[in-house]
N, C-alpha and C positions, 0 to 999 in steps of 0.2 A: 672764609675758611681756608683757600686753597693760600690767601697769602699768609694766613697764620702759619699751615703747615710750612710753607716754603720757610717761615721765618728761625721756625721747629725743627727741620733742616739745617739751617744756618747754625744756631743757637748750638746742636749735640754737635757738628765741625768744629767748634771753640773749644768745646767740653773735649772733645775728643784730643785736638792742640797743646790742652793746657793742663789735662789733670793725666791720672793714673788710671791704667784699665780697670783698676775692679773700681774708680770711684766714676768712669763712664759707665760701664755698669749696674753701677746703686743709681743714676742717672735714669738711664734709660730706662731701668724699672720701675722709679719712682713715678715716670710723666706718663709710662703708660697703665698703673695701677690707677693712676689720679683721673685717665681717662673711664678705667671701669670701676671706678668707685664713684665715679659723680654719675655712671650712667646708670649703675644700679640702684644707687638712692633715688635717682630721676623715677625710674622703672615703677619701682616699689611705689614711692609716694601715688604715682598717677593710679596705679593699681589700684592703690587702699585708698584714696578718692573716690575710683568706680565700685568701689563696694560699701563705701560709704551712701553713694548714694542709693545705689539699689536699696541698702537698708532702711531709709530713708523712705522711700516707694513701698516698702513693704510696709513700714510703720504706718503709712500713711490709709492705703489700702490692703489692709492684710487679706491674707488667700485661706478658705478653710483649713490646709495641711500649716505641718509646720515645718514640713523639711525645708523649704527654700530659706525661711529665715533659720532652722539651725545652720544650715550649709551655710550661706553668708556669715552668719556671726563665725563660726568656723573657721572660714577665710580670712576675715577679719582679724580675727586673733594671729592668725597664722604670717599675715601681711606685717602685724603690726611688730612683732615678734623678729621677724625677716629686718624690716626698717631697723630697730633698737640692734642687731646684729650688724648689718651694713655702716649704724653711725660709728660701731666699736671701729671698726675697720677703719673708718674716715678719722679716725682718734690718732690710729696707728698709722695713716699716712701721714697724717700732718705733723706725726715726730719725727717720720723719715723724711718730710721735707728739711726739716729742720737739720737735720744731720749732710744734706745734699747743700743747701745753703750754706752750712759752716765752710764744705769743703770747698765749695767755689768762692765761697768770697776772699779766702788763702790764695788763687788762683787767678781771678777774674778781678778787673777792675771793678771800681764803686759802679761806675757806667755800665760796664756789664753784668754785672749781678745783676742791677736795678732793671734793667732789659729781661733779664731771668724770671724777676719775681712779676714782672709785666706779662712776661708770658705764659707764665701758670694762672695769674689771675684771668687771661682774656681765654685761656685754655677750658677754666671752667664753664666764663661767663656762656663763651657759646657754645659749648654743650649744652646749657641750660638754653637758649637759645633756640638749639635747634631741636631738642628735644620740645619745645614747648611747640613750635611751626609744625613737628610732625603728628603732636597732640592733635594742633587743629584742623588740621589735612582729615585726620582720622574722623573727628568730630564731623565734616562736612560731606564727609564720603557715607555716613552711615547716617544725616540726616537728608539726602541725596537718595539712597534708600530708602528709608521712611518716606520720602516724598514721592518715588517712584512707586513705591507697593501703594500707597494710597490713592495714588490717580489708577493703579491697577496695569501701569506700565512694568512692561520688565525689567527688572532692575540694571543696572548699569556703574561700571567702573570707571570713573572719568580720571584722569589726571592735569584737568585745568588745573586744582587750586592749587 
């Protein structure tokens, strides 16, 4: 990650070089919405997975009330609704990619573009990446818990994993 940045560095010096300030810019706000829009659809999804499954747990063993499954379904809707908003977004970035593309490739070599379009792709990948490593961090920390409450030990924050 820290070489991507460094490379993300590099990469807005050329743009900075070669283009026009308002299309540095559309630039610069382009790579950083691309960061909060891959991290909020990240966000959302894992959300409305964990309340998928709890519904899931409910369905399975249901509880005599019913508020925890209105409240879930609730959530659910509310998540899902959030995601279909989020994709609109990711619709509208990937036009503005397109319009940041046109303008460097007027600018940038075929080599440099192609370096560009390298780095919004590895820009997503490990987002997705690392948002998944910190899924499971979370995952082991909280069955670490589980594991600690059950032997009756006090619970405990570890940051081995």
């Amino acid at each position: 990650m820290e070489r991507h940045a460094a490379h993300g560095a590099a990469l807005e010096l050329l743009v900075r070089e070669h283009c026009l300030p308002v299309e540095l810019e559309r630039y610069n706000l382009f790579i950083g919405d691309l960061e909060r829009v891959v991290n909020l659809l990240l966000c959302l999804s894992a959300r409305l997975a964990r309340v998928q499954n709890a519904l899931s747990t409910v369905d399975q063993f249901p509880s005599p009330g019913f508020s925890s499954l209105q409240s879930l379904d609730s959530r659910h809707r509310l998540l899902c609704k959030q995601r279909e908003d989020a994709k609109d977004l990711k619709v509208n970035l990937d036009r503005r990619e397109n319009v940041v593309s046109t303008f460097l490739s007027r600018q940038l070599s075929a080599e440099q573009l192609q370096d560009y379009r390298r780095f919004v792709q590895t820009k997503a990948s490990l987002l997705i990446r690392q948002k998944d490593l910190e899924e499971k961090q979370r995952l082991g920390e909280e069955q670490l818990e589980a594991l600690s409450s059950s032997l009756n030990f006090p619970p405990t924050r570890s940051t081995c994993f």
